[in-house]
C-alpha positions in Angstrom: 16.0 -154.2 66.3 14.7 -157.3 64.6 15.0 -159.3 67.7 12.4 -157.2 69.2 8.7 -158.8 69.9 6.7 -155.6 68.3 9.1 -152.9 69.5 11.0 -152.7 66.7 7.9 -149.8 65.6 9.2 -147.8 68.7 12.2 -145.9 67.4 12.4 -144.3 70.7 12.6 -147.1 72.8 15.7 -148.4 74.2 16.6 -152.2 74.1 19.1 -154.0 76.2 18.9 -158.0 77.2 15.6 -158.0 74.7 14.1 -155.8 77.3 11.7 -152.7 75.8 12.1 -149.6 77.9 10.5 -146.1 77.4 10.7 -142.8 79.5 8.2 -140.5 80.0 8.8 -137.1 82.1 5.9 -134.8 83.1 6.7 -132.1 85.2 3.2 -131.4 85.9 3.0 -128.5 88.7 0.2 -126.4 87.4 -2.7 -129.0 87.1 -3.2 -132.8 86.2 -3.4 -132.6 82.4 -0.2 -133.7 81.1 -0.3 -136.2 83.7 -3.0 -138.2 83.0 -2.5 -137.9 79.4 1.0 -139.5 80.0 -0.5 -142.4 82.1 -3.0 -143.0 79.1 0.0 -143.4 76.1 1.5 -145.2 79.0 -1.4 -147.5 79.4 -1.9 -147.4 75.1 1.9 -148.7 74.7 1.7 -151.7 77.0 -1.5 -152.8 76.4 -0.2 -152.6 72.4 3.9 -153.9 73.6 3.3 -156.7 76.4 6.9 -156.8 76.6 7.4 -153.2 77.3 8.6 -151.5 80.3 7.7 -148.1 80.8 9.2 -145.4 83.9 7.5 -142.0 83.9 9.4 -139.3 85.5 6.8 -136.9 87.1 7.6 -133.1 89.8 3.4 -134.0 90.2 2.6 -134.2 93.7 -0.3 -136.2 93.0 1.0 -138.9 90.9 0.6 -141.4 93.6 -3.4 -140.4 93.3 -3.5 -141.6 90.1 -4.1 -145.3 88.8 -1.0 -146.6 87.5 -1.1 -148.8 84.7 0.4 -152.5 84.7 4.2 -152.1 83.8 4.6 -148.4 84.5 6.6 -147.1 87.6 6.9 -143.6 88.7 9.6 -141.6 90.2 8.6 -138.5 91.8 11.2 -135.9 91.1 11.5 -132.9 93.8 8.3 -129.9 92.9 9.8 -126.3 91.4 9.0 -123.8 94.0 
């Protein structure tokens, strides 16, 4: 990981191609919480890892409501009835 530009401190992140990548999944069906605290360690970590890449895996129906932060993409995964 020492080819890493500040994401060798991210254990959890997964290099390839000197690319920083982290994945985030909140299943968030019963309110907003978990959420938006997501998008704000989202928003922490690239404002702290300019290089970093960050997908967040959300079942919210209102994650498109929310403002995404620059280098974070969302998938919406299908709601638990």
């Amino acid at each position: 990981m020492g080819k890493s530009r500040g994401c060798r401190y991210l254990h959890w992140v997964t290099m390839s191609s000197n690319v920083c990548r982290a994945l985030f999944y909140s299943h968030d069906t019963l309110g907003l919480g978990h959420l938006r605290r997501t998008l704000l360690l989202c928003a922490g970590l690239g404002e702290r890892f300019q290089d970093l890449s960050i997908l967040v895996l959300t079942g919210s129906a209102m994650a498109h409501a929310f403002r995404i932060p620059r280098g974070v993409d969302y998938v919406k995964l299908p709601s638990v009835a």
